[in-house]
C-alpha positions in Angstrom: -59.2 -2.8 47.7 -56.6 -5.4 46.5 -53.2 -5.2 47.7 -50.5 -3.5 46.2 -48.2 -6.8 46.8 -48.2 -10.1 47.6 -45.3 -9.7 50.0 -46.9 -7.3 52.5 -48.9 -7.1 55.2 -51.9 -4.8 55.4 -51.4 -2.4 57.5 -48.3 -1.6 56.4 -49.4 -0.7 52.7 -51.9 1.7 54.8 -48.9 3.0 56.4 -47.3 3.4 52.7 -50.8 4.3 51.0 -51.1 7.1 54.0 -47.6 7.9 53.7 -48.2 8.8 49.5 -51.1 10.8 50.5 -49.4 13.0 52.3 -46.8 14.3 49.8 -47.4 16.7 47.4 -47.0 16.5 43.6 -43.6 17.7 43.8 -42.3 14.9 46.3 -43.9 12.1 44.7 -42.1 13.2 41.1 -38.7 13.7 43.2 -39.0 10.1 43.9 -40.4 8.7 40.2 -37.1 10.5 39.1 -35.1 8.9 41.5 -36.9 5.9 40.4 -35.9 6.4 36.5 -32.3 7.5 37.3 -31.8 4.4 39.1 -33.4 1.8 36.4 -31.3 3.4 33.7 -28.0 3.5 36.3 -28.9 -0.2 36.7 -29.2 -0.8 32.9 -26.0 0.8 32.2 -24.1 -1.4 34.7 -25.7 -4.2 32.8 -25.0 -3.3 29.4 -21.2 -2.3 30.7 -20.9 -5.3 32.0 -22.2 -7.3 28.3 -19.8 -5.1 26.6 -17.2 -3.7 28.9 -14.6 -2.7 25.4 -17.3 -0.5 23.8 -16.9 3.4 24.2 -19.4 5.5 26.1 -21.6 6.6 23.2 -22.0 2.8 22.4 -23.6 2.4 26.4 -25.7 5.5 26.2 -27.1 4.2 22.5 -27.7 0.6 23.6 -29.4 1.6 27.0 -31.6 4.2 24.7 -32.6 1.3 22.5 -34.1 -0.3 25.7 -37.0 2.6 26.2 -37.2 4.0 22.5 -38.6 2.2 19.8 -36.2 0.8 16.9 -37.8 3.1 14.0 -37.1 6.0 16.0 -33.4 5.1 17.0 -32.7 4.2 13.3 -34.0 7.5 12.5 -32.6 9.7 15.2 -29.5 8.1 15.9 -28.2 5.7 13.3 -28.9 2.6 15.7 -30.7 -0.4 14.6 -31.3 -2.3 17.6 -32.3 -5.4 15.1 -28.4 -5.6 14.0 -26.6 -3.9 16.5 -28.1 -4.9 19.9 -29.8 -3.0 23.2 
């Protein structure tokens, strides 16, 4: 099997492969949520950061345009990622 990463040393991605094996479905998706919450916390200190006057509707929208496509934020939301930004 090919590693998972570059960085680590093999037994301990058995350690982390055994570790995964033992959870069930429900514990693994606790943690890819934790995962998501976490990537769109860190994408909305970013885009606060790039635009720290705009309102909190203006955050949500441009951290939306980062996972949906343009068509469908036009369409949904009045946001055209193409003029206004992510």
């Amino acid at each position: 099997m090919q590693p998972l990463a570059e960085d680590t040393p093999p037994e301990i991605e058995r350690i982390i492969i055994e570790g995964y094996r033992r959870m069930s479905a429900a514990e693994k998706l606790a943690i890819m949520d934790d995962l998501i919450k976490s990537a769109h916390l860190l994408a909305l200190s970013e885009i606060r950061r790039q635009h720290p006057h705009a309102s909190e509707r203006e955050w949500q929208l441009r951290a939306a345009a980062r996972r949906i496509e343009p068509e469908l934020m036009r369409k949904a939301f009045g946001w055209d990622p193409d003029v206004k930004g992510y």
